[in-house]
Structure formats: structure tokens, C-alpha cells
C-alpha positions in Angstrom: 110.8 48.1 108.2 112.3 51.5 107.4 114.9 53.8 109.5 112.0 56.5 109.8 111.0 58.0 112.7 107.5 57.7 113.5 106.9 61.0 114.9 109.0 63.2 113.0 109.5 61.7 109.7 113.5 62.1 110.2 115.2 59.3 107.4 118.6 58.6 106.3 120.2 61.8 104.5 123.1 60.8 101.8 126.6 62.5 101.9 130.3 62.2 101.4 133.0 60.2 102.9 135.9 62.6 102.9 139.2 61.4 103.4 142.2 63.4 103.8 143.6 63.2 99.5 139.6 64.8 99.5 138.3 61.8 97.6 134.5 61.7 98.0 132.9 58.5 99.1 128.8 58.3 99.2 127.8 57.3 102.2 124.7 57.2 104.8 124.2 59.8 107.7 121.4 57.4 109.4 118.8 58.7 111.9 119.2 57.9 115.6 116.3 55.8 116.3 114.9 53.8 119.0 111.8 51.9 120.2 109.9 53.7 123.3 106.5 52.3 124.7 104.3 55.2 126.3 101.3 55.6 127.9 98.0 57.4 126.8 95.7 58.4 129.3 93.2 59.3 126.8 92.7 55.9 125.4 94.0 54.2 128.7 96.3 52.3 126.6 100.0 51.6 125.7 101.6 52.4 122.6 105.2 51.1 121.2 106.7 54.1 119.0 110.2 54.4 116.8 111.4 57.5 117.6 114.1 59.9 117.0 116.2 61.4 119.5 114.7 64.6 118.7 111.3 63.5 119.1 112.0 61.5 122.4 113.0 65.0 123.6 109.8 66.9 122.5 108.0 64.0 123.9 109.6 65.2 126.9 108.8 68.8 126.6 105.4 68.7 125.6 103.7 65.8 126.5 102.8 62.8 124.7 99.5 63.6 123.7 100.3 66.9 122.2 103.0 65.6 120.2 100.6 62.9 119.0 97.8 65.0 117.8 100.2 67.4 116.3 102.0 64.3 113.9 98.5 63.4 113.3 97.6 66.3 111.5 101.1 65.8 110.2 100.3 63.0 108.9 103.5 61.2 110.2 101.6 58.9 112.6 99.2 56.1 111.7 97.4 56.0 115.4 
């Protein structure tokens, strides 16, 4: 499975390693992710999500229903 978030669509960005002789290095900035289970009154059910930081806190601030319908029309989520 890929490091994407579900609800977002936040992935790994690439960047440099910079030491201090200001040699450049690639490297990966990964996303923060975890797995969150909710609850959907509308369809009475529970729902396991990988999520961002980010979008655990607009889960927060707008519900979980909203954020849903909004990364549906997205088209981020496949629920």
C-alpha cells in the first residue's frame, strides 16, 4: 500500500539532504500518516481511514461527514 493519505491526497515530496560542506543528498520528506476508525451516522457504520495529520485535524473541525463528501467530490476517497 502507498504512503498517501486517504482524505487529502498528501504523498511523499523529494528533497535534499544538506550537510554542513553543502553537499546535496536526495532524500524523502514522508507524509505523517496513521490509521483512524470513525463512525458514520449516516450509514450507521464504521469506517477504518489513513489519514494525515492534517486531515485528522479537519476531521476534527468539521465533522466527519463533511469532510467525506467533500474528498468525494475530490475524488480522493473511494467510499
Amino acid at each position: 500500500m502507498s504512503r498517501v493519505c486517504e482524505i487529502t491526497g498528501k504523498k511523499a515530496m523529494v528533497g535534499n539532504h544538506v550537510s554542513f560542506s553543502n553537499k546535496k543528498n536526495k532524500r524523502k520528506f514522508n507524509v505523517n500518516l496513521m490509521r483512524k476508525r470513525f463512525f458514520v451516522p449516516s450509514k450507521n457504520e464504521w469506517i477504518t481511514l489513513r489519514l494525515s495529520a492534517s486531515a485528522l485535524k479537519t476531521i476534527d473541525k468539521k465533522g466527519i461527514e463533511v469532510v467525506l463528501k467533500e474528498a468525494h467530490a475530490n475524488g480522493n476517497v473511494l467510499i
